[in-house]
C-alpha positions as a Markdown table, in Angstrom:
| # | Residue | x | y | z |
|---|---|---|---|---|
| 1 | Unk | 121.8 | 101.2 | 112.2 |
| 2 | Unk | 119.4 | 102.1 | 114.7 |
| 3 | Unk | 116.2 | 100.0 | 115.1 |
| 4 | Unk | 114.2 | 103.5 | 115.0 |
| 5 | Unk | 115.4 | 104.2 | 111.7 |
| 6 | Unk | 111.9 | 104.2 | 109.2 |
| 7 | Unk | 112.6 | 101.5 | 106.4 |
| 8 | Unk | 110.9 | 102.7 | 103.3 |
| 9 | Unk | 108.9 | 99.5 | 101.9 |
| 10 | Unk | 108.2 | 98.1 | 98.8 |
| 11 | Unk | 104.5 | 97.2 | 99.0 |
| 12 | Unk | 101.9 | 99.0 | 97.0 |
| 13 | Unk | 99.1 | 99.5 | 98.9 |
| 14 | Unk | 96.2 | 101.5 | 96.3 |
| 15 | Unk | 92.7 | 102.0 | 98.2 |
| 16 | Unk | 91.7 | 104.3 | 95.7 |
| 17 | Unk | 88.5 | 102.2 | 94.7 |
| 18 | Unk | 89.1 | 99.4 | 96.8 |
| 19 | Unk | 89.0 | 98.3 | 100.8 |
| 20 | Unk | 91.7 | 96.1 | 101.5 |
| 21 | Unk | 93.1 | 93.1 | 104.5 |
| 22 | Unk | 96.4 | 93.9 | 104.9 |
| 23 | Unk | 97.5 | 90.6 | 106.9 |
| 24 | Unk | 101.5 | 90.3 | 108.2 |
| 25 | Unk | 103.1 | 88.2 | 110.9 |
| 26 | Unk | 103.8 | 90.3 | 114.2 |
| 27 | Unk | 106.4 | 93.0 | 113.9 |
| 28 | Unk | 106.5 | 92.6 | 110.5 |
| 29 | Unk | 106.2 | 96.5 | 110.4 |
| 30 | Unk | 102.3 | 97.1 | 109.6 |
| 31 | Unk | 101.3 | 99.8 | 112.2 |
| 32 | Unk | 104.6 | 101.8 | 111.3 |
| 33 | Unk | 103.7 | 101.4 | 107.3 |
| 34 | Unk | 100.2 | 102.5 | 107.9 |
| 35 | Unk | 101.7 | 105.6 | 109.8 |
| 36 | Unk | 103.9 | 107.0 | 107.7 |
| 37 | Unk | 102.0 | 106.5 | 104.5 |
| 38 | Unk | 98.3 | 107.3 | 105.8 |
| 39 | Unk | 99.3 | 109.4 | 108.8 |
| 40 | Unk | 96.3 | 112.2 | 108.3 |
| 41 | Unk | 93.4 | 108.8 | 107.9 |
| 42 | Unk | 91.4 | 107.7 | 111.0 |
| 43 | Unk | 92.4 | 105.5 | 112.5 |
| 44 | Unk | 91.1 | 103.0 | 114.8 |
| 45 | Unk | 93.7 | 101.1 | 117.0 |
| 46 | Unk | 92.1 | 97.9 | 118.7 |
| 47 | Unk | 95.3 | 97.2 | 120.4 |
| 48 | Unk | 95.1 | 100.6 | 122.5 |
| 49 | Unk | 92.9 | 99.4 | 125.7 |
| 50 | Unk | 90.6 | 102.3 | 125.8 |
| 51 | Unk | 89.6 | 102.2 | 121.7 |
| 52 | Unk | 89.0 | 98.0 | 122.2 |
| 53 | Unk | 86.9 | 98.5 | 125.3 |
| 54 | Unk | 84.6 | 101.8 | 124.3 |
| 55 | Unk | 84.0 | 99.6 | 121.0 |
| 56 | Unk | 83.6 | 96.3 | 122.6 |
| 57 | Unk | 81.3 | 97.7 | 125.1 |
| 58 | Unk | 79.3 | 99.6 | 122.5 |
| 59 | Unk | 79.8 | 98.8 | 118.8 |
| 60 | Unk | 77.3 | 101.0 | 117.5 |
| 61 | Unk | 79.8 | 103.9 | 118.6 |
| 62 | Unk | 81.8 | 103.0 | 115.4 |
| 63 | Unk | 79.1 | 103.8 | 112.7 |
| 64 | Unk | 77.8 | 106.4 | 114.3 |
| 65 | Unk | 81.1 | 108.3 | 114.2 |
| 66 | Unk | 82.0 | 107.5 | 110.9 |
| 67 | Unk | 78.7 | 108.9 | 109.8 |
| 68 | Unk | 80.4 | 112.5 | 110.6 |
| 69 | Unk | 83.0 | 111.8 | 107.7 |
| 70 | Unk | 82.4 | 112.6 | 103.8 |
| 71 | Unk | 81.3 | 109.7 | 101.9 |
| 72 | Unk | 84.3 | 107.6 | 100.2 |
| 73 | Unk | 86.4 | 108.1 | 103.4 |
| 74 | Unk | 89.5 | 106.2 | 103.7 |
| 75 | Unk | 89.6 | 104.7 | 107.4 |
| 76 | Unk | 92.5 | 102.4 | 109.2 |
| 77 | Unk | 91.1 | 99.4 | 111.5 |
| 78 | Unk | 94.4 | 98.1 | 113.4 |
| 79 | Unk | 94.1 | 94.6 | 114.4 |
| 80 | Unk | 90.3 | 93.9 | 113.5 |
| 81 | Unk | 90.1 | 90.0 | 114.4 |
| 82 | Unk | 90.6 | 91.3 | 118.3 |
| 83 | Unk | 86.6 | 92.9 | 117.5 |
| 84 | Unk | 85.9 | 90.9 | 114.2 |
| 85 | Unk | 81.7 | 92.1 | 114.7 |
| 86 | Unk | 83.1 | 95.4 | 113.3 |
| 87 | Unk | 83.1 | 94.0 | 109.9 |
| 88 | Unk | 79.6 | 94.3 | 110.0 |
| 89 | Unk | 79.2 | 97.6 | 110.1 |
| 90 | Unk | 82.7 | 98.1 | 107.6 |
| 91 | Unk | 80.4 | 96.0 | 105.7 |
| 92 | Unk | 77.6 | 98.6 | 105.7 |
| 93 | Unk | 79.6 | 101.7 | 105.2 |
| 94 | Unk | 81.4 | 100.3 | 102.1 |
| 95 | Unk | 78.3 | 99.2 | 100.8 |
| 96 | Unk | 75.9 | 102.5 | 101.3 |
| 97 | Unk | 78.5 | 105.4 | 101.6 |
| 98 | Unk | 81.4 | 104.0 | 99.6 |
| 99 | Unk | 83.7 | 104.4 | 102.3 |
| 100 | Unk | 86.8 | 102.7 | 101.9 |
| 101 | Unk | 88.9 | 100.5 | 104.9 |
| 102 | Unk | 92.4 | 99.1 | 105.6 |
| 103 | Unk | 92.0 | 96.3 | 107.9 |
| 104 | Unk | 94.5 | 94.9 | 109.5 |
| 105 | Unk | 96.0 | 91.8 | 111.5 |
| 106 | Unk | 98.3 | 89.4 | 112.2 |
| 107 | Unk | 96.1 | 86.6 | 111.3 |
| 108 | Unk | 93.4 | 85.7 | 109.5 |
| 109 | Unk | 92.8 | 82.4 | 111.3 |
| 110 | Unk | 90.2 | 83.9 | 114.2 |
| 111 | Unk | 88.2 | 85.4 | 111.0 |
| 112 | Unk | 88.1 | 82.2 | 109.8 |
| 113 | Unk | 87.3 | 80.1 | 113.0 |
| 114 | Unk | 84.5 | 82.1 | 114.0 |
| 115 | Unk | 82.6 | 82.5 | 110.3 |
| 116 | Unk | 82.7 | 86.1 | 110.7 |
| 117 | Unk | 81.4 | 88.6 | 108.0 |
| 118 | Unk | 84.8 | 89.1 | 105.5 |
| 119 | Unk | 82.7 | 91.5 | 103.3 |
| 120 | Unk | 82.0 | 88.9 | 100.1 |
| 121 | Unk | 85.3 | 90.0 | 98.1 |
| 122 | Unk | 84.7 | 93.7 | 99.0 |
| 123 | Unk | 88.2 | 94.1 | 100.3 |
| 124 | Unk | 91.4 | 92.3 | 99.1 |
| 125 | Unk | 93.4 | 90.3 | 100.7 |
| 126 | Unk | 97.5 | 92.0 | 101.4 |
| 127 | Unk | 100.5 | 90.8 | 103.2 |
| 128 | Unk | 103.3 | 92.4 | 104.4 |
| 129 | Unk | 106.1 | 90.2 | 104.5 |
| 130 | Unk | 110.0 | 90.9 | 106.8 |
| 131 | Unk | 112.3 | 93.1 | 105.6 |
| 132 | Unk | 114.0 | 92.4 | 102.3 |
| 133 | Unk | 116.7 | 93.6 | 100.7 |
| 134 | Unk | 115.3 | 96.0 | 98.3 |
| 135 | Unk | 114.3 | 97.7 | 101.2 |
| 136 | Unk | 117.6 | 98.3 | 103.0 |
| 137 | Unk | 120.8 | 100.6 | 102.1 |
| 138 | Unk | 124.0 | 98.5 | 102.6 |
| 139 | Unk | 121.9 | 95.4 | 103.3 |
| 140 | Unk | 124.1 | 93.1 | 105.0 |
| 141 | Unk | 123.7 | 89.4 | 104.3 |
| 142 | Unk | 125.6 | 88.4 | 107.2 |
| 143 | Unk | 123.4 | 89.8 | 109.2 |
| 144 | Unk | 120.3 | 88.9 | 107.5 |
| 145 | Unk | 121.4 | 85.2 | 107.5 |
| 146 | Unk | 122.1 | 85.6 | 111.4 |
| 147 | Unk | 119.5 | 88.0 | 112.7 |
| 148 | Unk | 116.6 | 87.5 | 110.2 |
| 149 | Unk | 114.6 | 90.0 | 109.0 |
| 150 | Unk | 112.3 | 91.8 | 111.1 |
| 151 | Unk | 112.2 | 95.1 | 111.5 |
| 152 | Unk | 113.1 | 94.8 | 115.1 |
| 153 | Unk | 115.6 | 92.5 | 115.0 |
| 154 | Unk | 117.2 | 93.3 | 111.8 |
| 155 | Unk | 117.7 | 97.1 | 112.6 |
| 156 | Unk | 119.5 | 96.6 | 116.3 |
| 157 | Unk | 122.9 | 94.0 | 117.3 |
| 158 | Unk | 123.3 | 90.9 | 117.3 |
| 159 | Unk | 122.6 | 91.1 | 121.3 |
| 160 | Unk | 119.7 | 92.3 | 121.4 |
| 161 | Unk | 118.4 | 90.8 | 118.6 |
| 162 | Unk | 118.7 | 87.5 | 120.0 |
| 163 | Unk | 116.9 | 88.6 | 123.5 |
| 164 | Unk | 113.6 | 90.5 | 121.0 |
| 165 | Unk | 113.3 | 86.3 | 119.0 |
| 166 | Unk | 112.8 | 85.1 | 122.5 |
| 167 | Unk | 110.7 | 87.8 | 123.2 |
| 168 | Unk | 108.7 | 87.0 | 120.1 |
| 169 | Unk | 108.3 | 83.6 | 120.4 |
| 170 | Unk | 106.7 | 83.7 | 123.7 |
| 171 | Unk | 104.9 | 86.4 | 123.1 |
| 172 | Unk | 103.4 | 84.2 | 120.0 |
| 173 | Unk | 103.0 | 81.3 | 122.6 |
| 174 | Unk | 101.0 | 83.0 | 124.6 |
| 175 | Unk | 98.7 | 85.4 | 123.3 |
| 176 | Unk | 98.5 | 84.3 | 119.6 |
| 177 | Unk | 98.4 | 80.2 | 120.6 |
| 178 | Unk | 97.3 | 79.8 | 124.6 |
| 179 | Unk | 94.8 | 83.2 | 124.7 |
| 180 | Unk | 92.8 | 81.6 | 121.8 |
| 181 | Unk | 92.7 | 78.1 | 122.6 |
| 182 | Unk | 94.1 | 77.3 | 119.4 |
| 183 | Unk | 96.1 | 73.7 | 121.3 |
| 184 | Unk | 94.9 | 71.9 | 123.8 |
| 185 | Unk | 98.1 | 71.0 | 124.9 |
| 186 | Unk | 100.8 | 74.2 | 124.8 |
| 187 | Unk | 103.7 | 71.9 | 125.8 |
| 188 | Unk | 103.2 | 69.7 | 122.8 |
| 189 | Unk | 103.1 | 72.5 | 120.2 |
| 190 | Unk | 106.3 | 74.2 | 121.7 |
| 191 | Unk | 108.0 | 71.1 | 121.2 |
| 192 | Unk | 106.4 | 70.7 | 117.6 |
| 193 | Unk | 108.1 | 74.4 | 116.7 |
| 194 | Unk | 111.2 | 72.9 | 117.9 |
| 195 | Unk | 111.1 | 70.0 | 115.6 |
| 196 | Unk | 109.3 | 71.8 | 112.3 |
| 197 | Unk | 112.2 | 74.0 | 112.9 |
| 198 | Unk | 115.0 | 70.6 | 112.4 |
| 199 | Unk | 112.5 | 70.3 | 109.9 |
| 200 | Unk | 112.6 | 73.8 | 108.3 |
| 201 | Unk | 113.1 | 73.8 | 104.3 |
| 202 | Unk | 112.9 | 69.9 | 103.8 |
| 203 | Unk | 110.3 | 67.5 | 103.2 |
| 204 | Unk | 107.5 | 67.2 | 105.4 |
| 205 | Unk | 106.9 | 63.5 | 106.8 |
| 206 | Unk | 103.8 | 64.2 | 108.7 |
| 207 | Unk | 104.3 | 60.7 | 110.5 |
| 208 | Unk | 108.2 | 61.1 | 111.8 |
| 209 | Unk | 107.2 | 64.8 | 113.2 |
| 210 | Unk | 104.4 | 62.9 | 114.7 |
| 211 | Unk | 106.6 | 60.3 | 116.4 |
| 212 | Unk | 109.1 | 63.4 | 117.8 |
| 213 | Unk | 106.7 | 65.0 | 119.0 |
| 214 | Unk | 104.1 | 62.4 | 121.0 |
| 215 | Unk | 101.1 | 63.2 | 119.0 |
| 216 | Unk | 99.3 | 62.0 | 115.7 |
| 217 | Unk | 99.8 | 62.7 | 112.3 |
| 218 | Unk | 96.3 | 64.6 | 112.2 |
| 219 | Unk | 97.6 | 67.0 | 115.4 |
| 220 | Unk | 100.7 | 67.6 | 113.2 |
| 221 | Unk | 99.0 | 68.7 | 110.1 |
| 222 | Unk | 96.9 | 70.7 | 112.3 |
| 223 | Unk | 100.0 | 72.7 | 114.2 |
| 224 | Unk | 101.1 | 73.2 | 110.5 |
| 225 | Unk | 98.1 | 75.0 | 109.6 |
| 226 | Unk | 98.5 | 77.0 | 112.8 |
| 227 | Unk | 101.6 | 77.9 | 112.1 |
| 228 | Unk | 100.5 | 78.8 | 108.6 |
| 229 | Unk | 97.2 | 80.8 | 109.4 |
| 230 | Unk | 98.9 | 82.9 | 112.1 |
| 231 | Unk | 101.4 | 83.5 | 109.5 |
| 232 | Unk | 104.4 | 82.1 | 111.3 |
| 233 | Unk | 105.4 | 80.3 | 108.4 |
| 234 | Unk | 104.6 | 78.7 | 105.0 |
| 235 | Unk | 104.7 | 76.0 | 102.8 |
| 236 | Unk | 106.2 | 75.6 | 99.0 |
| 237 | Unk | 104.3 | 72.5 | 97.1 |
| 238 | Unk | 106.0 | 70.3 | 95.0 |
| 239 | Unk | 106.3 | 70.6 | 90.9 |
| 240 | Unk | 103.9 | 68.2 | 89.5 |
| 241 | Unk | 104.8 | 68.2 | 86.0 |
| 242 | Unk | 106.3 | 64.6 | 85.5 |
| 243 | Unk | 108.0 | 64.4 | 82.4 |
| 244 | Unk | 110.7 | 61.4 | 82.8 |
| 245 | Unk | 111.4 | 60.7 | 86.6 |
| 246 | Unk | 109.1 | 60.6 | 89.0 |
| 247 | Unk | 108.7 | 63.5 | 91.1 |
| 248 | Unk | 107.6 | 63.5 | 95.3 |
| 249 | Unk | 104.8 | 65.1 | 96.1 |
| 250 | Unk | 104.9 | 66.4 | 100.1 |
| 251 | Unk | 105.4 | 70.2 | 100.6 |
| 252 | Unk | 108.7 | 71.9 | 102.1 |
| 253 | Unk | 107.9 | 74.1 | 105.1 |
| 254 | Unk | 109.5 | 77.0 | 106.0 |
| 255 | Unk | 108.8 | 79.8 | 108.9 |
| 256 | Unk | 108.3 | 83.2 | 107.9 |
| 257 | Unk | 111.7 | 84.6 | 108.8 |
| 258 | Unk | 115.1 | 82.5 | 109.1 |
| 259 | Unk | 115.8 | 84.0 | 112.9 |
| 260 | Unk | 112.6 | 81.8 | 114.4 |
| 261 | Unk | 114.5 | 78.4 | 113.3 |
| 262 | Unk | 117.9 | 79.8 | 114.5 |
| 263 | Unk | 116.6 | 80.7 | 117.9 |
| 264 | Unk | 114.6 | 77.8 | 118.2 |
| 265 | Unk | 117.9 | 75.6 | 117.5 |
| 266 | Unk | 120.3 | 77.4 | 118.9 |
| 267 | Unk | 121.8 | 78.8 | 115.7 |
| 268 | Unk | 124.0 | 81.9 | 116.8 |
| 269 | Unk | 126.8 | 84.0 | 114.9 |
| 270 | Unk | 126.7 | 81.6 | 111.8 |
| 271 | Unk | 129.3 | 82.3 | 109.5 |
| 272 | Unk | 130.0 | 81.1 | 105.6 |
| 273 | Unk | 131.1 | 77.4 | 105.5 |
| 274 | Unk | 129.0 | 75.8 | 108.2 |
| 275 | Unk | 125.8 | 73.7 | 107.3 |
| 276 | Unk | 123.9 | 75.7 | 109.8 |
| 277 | Unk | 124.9 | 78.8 | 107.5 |
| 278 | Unk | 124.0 | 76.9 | 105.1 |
| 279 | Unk | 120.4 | 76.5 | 106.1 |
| 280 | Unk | 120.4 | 79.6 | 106.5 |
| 281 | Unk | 121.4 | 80.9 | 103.7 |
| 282 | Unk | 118.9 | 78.9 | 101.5 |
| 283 | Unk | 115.9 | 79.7 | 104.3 |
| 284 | Unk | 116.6 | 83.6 | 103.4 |
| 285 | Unk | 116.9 | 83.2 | 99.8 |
| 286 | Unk | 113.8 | 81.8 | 99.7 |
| 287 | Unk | 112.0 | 84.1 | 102.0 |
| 288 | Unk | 113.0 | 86.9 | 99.9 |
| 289 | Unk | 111.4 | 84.8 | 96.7 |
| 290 | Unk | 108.2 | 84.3 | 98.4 |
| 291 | Unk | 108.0 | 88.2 | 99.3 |
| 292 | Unk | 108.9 | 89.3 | 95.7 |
| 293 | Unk | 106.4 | 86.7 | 94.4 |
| 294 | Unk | 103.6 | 88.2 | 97.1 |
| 295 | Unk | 103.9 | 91.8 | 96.2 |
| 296 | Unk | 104.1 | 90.8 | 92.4 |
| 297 | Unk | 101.4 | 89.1 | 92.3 |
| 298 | Unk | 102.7 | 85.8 | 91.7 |
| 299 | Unk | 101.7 | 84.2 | 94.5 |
| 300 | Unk | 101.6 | 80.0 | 93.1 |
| 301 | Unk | 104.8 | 81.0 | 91.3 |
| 302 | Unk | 106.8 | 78.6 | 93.8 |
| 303 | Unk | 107.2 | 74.9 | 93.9 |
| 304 | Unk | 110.5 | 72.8 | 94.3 |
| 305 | Unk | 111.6 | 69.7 | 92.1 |
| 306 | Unk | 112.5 | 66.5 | 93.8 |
| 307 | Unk | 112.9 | 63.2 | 92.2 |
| 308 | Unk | 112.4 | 60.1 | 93.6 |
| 309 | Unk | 116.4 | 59.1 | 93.0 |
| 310 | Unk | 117.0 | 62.4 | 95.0 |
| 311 | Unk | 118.0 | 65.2 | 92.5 |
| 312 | Unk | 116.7 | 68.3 | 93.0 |
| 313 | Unk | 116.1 | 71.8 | 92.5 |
| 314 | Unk | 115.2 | 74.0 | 95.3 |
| 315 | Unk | 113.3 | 76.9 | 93.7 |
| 316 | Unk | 111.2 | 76.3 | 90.7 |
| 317 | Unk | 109.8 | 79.7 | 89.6 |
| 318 | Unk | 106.2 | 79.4 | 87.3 |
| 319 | Unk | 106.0 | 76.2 | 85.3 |
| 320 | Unk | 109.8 | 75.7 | 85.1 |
| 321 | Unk | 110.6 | 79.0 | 83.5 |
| 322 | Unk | 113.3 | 79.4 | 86.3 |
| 323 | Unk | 114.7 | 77.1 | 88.6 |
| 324 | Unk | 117.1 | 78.2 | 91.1 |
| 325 | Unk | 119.4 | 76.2 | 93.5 |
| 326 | Unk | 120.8 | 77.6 | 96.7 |
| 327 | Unk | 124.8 | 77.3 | 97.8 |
| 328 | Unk | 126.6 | 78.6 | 100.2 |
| 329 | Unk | 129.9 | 77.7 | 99.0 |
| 330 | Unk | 132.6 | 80.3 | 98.1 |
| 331 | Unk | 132.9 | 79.2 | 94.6 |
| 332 | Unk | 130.5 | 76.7 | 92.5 |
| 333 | Unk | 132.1 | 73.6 | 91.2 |
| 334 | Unk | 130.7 | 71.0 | 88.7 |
| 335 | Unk | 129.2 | 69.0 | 91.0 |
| 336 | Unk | 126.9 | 71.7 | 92.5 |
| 337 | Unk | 125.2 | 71.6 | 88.9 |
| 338 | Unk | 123.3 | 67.8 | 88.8 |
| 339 | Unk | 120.0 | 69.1 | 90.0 |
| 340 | Unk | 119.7 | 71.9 | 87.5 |
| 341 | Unk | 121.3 | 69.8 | 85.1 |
| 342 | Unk | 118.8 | 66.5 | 85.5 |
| 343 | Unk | 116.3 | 69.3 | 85.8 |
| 344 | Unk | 117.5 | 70.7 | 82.2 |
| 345 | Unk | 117.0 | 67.4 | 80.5 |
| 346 | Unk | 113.4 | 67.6 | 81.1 |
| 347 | Unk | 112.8 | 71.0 | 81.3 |
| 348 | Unk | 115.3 | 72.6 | 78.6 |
| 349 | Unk | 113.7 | 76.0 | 77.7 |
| 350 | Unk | 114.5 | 76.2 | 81.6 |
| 351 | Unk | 116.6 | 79.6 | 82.6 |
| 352 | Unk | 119.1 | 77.9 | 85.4 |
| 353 | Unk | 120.7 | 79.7 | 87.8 |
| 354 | Unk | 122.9 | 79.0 | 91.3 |
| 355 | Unk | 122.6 | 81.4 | 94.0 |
| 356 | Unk | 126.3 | 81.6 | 95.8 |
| 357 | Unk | 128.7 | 83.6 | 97.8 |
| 358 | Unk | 131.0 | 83.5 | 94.4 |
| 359 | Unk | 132.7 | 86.8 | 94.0 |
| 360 | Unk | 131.4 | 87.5 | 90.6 |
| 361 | Unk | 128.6 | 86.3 | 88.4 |
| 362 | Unk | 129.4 | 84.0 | 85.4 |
| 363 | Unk | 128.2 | 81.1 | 82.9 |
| 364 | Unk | 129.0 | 77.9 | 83.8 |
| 365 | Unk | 128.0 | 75.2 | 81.6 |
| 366 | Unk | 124.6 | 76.3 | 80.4 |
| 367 | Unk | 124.2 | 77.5 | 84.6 |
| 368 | Unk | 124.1 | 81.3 | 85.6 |
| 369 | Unk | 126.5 | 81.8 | 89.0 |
| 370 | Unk | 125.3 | 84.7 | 90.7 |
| 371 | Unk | 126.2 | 86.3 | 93.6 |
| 372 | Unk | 123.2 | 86.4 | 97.0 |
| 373 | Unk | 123.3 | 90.0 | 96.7 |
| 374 | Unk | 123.4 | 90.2 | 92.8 |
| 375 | Unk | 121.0 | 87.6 | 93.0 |
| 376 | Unk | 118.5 | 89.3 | 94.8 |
| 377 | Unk | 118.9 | 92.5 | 93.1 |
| 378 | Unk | 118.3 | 91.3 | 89.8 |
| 379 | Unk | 115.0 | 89.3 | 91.6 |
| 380 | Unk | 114.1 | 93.3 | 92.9 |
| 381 | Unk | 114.8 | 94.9 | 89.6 |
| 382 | Unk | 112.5 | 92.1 | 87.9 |
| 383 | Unk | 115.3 | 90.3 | 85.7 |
| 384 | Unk | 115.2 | 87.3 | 86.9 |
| 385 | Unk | 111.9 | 86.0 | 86.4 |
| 386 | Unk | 111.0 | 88.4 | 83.6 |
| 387 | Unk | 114.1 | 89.1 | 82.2 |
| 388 | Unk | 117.3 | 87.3 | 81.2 |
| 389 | Unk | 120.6 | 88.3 | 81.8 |
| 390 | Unk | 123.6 | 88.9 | 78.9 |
| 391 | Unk | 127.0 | 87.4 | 80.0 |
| 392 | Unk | 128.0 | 87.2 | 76.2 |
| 393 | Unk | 131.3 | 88.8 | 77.9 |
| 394 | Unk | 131.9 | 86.6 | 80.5 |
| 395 | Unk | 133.9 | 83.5 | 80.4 |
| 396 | Unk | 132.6 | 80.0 | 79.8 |
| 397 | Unk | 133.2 | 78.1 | 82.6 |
| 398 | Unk | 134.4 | 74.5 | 81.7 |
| 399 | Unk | 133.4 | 71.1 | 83.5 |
């Protein structure tokens, strides 16, 4: 597949009566969406040197050309934190001529910082997430697992995948964490990535990543929310709804696509079997959960059960309506099953399912097995958590 080739994507984007932020890590594909779909809008790209510096020199030029247009014009603003004293004037328009805005970024974090004008709830916040498999024909979850899922690096070999993640990560380095001063010390928060990515889909111990890294706790909570505002990765909270065992409370991180953790560790040409893979494995399954969840609306859908004599759940969708664990074995046993099971005790109108490379789905002891690709379609397609699936014809599986 060619890294040219135009993905259609699964986002809704509907500025009929409203402006909107449409946020998204780099190259997650935002300036190619906005293309295709609103390819006859004006558009204003800050990234282009000429459009940045005619605007930055004089601002006023931006009103006073939209004043040309009809009233309730639709207009693009690519990467708006790079002249966030636009939004002033956005502000304006919207309010007196109706006009309606995209505005776009790969952070909101410099909005934030600088206590700019974010239009009091007059545009709503978007995100465009990686690639996901809904999106692609023949998706391959090799590839995913190895390669991760943007654009870029998804669409292309394995090669040159590899050499675009370096790319991308010092590209972020640079002009996303040196160019705005966001560290003081750049060494320090390179290593940090290193270790959140050791880290990546466990626990966070604020303290130990402290220690591994030579700063404090504080600094460390403070790369996290770097890492989080600039959209290079997320956290899922822990369920709080204690019922018999106590539960723990700290969040699991995980970075926005699973190829940032394998090039920051070294992870290459992963294959089924390995515990690398199978970090993997669970890192994509989730990152296709929390894309499903953002475009559906469901945004605090997602915690993860842990109890304090360590059984666990790894997916808990809503307020246990479905919780999900992650294996990449080649065939479920019985003892894959405790967490859901201990989780069933407590939770029992719980729908319980185990994501695997089995062959085929089936019921095993209360548990649905399902396939990662049949997994993920039925997430696409809305069944799993909205709908329910029969297997009144498949086989009972027995302990």
């Amino acid at each position: 597949m060619c890294d040219r080739y135009m993905v259609p994507r699964v986002i809704n984007i509907d500025v009929e009566k409203d402006s909107i932020f449409l946020f998204g890590a780099r190259q997650t594909g935002k300036t190619t969406l906005l293309s295709e779909r609103f390819h006859d809008v004006p558009t204003y790209d800050l990234l282009e040197r000429k459009t940045y510096e005619r605007l930055q020199r004089n601002p006023a030029l931006f009103e006073q050309e939209l004043s040309v247009l009809p009233e309730n014009s639709l207009v693009i603003i690519d990467e708006i934190p790079l002249l966030p004293d636009l939004l002033d004037q956005v502000h304006r328009l919207i309010v007196k001529r109706g006009m309606r805005f995209i505005l776009c970024g790969s952070s909101a974090r410099k909005l934030k910082r600088q206590g700019v004008n974010t239009l009091g709830g007059r545009a709503l916040p978007m995100y465009l997430y990686p690639l996901v498999s809904a999106e692609l024909q023949d998706f391959d979850l090799l590839k995913a697992v190895n390669q991760g899922m943007l654009p870029r690096h998804y669409l292309t070999d394995a090669t040159t995948a590899w050499k675009r993640m370096q790319a991308y990560v010092a590209v972020y380095l640079k002009e996303e964490i040196k160019a705005e001063s966001l560290v003081r010390n750049l060494q320090s928060f390179n290593r940090f990535m290193e270790v959140a990515a050791l880290t990546d889909g466990e626990m966070v111990n604020y303290s130990n990543i402290a220690s591994d890294c030579g700063v404090d706790s504080k600094t460390v909570k403070e790369y996290f929310s770097i890492l989080q505002d600039t959209l290079v990765g997320f956290m899922v909270p822990a369920f709080t709804n204690v019922k018999k065992r106590k539960l723990r409370q700290a969040p699991k991180f995980y970075y926005m696509d699973v190829a940032i953790p394998n090039y920051l560790l070294g992870r290459r040409m992963l294959q089924p079997g390995s515990a690398d893979f199978g970090y993997a494995f669970e890192h994509l399954m989730m990152q296709e959960i929390v894309a499903y969840l953002g475009y559906n609306g469901y945004e605090d859908y997602l915690t993860y059960w842990h109890t304090y004599n360590d059984y666990e759940v790894d997916a808990v969708l809503g307020d246990a309506q479905v919780a999900i664990e992650f294996k990449s074995c080649q065939e479920v046993q019985s003892r894959h099953l405790s967490g859901l099971k201990a989780f069933k005790e407590e939770h029992p109108e719980a729908r319980l399912i185990i994501v695997s490379l089995d062959e085929q789905p089936r019921l095993f002891n209360g548990v649905e097995v399902l396939p990662a690709k049949e997994f993920l379609k039925q997430l696409w397609e809305h069944k799993i958590l909205n709908g329910k699936t029969d297997h009144s014809s498949e086989i009972q599986g027995k302990m």
